[in-house]
C-alpha positions in Angstrom: 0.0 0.0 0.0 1.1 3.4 -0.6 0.6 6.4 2.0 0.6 9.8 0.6 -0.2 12.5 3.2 -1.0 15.7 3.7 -0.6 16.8 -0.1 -1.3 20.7 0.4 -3.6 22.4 -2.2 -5.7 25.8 -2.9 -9.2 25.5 -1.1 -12.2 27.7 -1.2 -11.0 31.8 -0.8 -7.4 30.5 -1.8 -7.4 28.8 1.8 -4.9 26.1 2.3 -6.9 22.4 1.4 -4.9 19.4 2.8 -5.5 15.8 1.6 -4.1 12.3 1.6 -4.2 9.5 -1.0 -4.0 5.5 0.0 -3.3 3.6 -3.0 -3.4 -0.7 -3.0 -0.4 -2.6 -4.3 -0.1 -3.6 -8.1 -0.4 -1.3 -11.7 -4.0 -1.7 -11.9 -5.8 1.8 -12.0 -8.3 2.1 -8.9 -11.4 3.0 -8.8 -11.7 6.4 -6.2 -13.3 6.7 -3.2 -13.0 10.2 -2.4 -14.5 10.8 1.2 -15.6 13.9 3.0 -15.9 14.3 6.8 -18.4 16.0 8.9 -18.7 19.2 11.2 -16.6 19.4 13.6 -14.6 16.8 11.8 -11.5 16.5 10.0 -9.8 14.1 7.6 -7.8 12.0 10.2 -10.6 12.1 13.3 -10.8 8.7 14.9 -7.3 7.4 13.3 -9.2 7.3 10.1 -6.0 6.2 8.3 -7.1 2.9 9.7 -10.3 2.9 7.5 -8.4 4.5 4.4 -6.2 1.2 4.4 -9.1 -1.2 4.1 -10.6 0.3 1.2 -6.6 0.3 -0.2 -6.4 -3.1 0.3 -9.7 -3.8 -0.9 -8.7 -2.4 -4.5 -9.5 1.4 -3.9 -7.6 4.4 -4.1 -9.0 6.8 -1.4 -8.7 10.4 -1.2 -9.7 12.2 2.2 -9.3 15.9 2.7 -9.9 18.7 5.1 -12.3 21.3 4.0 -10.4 24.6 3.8 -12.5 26.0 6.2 -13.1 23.6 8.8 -10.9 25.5 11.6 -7.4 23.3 11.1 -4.6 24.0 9.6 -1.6 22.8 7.6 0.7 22.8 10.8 -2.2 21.3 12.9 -4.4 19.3 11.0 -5.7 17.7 13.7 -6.6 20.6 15.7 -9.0 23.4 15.6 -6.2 26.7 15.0 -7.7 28.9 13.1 -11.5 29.5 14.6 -11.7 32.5 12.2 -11.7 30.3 9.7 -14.0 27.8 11.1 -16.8 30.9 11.8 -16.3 31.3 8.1 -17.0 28.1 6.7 -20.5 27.1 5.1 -22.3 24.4 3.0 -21.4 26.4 -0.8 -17.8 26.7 0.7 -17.8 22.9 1.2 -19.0 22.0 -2.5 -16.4 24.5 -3.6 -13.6 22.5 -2.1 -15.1 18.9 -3.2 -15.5 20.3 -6.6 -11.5 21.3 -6.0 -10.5 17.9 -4.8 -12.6 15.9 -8.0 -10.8 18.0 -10.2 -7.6 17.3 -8.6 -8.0 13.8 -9.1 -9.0 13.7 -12.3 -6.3 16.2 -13.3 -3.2 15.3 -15.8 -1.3 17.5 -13.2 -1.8 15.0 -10.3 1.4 13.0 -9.7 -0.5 10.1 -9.3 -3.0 10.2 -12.2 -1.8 7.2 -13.9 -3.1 5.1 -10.5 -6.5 6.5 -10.6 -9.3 5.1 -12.8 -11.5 8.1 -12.9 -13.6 6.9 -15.0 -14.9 5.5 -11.9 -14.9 8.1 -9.0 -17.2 6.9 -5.8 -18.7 9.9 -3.3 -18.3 9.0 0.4 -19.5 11.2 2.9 -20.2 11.3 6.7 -22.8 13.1 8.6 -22.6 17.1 7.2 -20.2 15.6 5.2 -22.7 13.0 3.1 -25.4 16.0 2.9 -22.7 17.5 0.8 -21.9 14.3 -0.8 -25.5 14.3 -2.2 -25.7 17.5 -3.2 -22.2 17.6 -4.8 -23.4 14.3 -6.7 -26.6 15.6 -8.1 -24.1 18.5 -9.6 -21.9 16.2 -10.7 -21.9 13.2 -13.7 -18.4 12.0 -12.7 -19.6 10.2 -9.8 -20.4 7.0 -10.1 -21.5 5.9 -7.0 -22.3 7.8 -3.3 -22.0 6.3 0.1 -23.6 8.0 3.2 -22.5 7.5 6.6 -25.3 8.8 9.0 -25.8 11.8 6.6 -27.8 14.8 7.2 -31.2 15.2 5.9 -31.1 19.1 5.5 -28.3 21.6 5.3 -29.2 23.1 8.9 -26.2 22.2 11.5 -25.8 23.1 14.0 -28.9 25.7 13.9 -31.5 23.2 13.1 -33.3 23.0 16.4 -32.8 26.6 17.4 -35.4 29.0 18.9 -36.7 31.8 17.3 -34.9 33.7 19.8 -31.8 32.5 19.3 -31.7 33.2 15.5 -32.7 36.5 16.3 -29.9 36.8 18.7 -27.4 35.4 16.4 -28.7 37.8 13.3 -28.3 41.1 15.8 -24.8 39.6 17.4 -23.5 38.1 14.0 -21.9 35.1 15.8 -22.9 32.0 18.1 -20.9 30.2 19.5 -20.9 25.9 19.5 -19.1 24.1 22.3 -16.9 21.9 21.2 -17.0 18.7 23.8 -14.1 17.2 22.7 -11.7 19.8 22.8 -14.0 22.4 25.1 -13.6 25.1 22.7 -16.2 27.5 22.3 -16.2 27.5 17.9 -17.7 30.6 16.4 -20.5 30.2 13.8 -21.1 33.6 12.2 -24.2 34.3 10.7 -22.8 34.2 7.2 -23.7 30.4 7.5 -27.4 30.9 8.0 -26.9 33.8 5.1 -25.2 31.3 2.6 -27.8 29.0 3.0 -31.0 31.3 2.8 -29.1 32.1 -0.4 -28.7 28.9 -1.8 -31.8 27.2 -0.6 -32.2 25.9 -4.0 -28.5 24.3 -4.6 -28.5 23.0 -0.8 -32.3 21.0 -0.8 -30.5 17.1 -0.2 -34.0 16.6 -0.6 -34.5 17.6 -4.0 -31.0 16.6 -4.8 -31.0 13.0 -3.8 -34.5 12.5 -5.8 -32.9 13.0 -8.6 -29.8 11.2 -8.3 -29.6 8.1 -11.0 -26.4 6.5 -9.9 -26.2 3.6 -7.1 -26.7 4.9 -3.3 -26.0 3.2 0.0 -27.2 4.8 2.9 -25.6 3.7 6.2 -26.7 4.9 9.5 -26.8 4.0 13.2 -29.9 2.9 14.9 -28.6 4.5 18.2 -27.3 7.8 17.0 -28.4 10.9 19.0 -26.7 13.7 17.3 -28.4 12.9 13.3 -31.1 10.3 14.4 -32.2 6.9 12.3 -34.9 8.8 11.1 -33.2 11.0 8.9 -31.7 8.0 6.7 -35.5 6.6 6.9 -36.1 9.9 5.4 -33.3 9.6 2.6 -34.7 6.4 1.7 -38.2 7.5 1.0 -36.9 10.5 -1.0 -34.9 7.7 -3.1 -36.6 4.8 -3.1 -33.7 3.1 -5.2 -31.4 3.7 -2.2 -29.9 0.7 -0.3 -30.5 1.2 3.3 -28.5 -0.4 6.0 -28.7 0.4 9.7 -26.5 -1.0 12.5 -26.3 -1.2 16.5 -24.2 1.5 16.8 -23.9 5.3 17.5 -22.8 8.5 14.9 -19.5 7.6 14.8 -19.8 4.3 14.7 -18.8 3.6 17.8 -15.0 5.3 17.0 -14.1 7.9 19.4 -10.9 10.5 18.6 -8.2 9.9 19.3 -8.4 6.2 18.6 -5.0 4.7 19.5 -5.7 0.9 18.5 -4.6 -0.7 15.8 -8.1 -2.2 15.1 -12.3 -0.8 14.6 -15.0 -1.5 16.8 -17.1 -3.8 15.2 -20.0 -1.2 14.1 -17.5 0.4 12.1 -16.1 -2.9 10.6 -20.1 -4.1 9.5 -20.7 -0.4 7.9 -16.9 -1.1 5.9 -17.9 -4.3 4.8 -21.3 -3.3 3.3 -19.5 0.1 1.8 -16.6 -2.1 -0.1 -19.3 -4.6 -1.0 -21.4 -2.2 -2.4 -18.7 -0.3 -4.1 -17.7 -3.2 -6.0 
């Protein structure tokens, strides 16, 4: 298997957009998986290197990146430095940078072009991270196939379940503020998010966008998970009918946890990997 990390490219705004590509053994082209993580995520959270490598030696070539605005940076790209950033971020932002990172791999200028079939290019996304997988997909005829990993059903995180009140609050103010339980940081959301999507209702409707989606879907989600309940992947799979749906025993995250410091997955993560490759091939 080959490891390439942290491959540094131009993001959304010109921000800094890191990535890594895992790459099975032999001359074959592979088929990409390119995956995209969720909020309050980032492209290595829960040793996801571990989950890159199974796809590799499955026959894929993966591709996981950091959205440019997701609060790391290139020096840290496991931490949340740069909260400006992260205050900045938004759901058109995000589809700039997948558009970014599909065009990367399908470029002549990639270093590692002649490894990747992209004539088959698979969308993988989890949680606010497969909301924009289906969107970017329904934009998009060079993906094949999409994966969703206890997706979102509607581009409104973290403000979904807020009161009136607080939406006023946070249009006078111009920021919230999310608490980060992990870390205990206090991230900034300013209200250009709720702007961007009032904006771009249209564009940002997973509903609408997943209807019309022709290509092969597996939806994958929890039965346990508080923070994007079953519900919403019952609701994906009524919108798309065509959609595979498989649920397992286990929480958002699969029952991964950051930082994850073994050498093996829990076994939620392990059934949701086995049904993805199967599906994928």
């Amino acid at each position: 298997m080959n490891r390439i990390k942290n491959l540094e490219i131009p993001g959304a705004e010109g921000m800094p957009l890191l990535l890594d590509l895992f790459l099975g053994k032999g001359d074959k082209q592979q088929p990409v998986i390119i995956y995209a993580h969720g909020f309050n995520g980032f492209k290595d959270w829960g040793n996801f290197d571990l989950v890159a490598a199974k796809f590799a030696a499955a026959g894929f070539a993966l591709v996981k990146f950091n959205f440019s605005h997701n609060g790391t940076t290139p020096e840290q790209p496991e931490a949340f430095a740069n909260l400006e950033a992260f205050g900045n971020n938004n759901y058109t932002k995000q589809l700039e940078d997948l558009l970014i990172v599909t065009n990367w791999v399908c470029s002549a200028e990639n270093p590692y072009s002649a490894a990747l079939d992209t004539e088959n290019i698979y969308l993988m996304g989890h949680s606010m991270g497969g909301g924009i997988a289906i969107l970017f997909a329904s934009e998009d005829t060079r993906i094949k196939k999409l994966v969703t990993w206890a997706a979102i059903s509607e581009c409104k995180t973290p403000w979904g379940n807020w009161s009136a009140e607080r939406l006023e609050e946070w249009r006078q103010s111009s920021v919230q503020y999310y608490t980060n339980t992990r870390t205990d940081q206090q991230m900034p959301l300013y209200y250009q998010l709720f702007q961007d999507y009032q904006q771009h209702k249209d564009r940002l409707n997973i509903e609408q966008a997943i209807k019309k989606l022709p290509i092969p879907i597996l939806i994958c989600h929890g039965s346990s998970d508080i923070a994007v309940p079953v519900e919403k992947a019952m609701q994906l799979k009524e919108w798309q009918p065509a959609a595979e749906l498989f649920i397992v025993e286990s929480n958002h995250v699969f029952d991964r946890q950051h930082p994850w410091i073994v050498t093996y997955l829990p076994v939620a993560m392990e059934e949701v990997l086995t049904k993805t490759i199967s599906f994928l091939k």
